[in-house]
C-alpha positions in Angstrom: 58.5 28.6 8.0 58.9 25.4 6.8 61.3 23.0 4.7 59.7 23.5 1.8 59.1 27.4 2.1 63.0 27.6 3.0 63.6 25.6 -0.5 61.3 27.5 -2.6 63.0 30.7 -0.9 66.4 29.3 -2.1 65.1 28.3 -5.5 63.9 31.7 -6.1 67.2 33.4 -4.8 69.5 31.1 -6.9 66.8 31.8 -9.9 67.6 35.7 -9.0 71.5 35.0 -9.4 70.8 33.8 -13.1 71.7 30.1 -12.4 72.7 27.5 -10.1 76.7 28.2 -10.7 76.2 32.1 -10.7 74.5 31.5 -7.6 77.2 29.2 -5.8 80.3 31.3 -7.5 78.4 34.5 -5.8 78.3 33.0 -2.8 81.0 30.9 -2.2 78.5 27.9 -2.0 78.2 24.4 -3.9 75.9 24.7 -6.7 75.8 20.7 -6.5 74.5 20.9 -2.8 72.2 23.8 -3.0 70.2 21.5 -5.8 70.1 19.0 -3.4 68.9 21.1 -0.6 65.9 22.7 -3.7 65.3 19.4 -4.4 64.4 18.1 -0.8 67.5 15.7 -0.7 69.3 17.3 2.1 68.5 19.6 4.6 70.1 23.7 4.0 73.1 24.2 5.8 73.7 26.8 8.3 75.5 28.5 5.4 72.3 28.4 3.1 70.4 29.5 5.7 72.7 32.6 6.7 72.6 33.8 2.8 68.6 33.6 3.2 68.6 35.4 6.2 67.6 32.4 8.5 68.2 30.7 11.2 67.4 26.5 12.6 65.5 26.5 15.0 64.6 22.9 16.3 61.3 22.6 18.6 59.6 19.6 20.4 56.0 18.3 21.4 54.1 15.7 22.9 53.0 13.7 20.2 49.3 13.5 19.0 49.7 17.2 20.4 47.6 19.5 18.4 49.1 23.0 19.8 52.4 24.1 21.4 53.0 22.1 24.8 50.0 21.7 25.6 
């Protein structure tokens, strides 16, 4: 998945709450960061990701690369 799926997931989840504050009151979050994060400002924070169901992971490659390591 990538940055954008993961913000058009949380867009649609914070839509699902109602709004952006019934979305950060219901989840203990920042409504301020969590637009940030939708709006491709800042990157989801482990928190974010946990109330999507996600996880980071981080991978590497040789550049000009054109499949996984090789």
């Amino acid at each position: 998945m990538d940055a954008e799926a993961v913000r058009n997931l949380l867009d649609k989840h914070v839509r699902e709450s109602g709004s952006l504050r019934k979305w950060a009151k219901q989840y203990n979050g920042e409504a301020a960061f969590a637009c940030r994060v939708i709006n491709g400002e800042r990157e989801p924070s482990d928190t974010i990701l946990n109330i999507l169901g996600l996880e980071r992971v981080v991978t590497y490659r040789k550049k000009g690369s054109k499949t996984n390591g090789k």
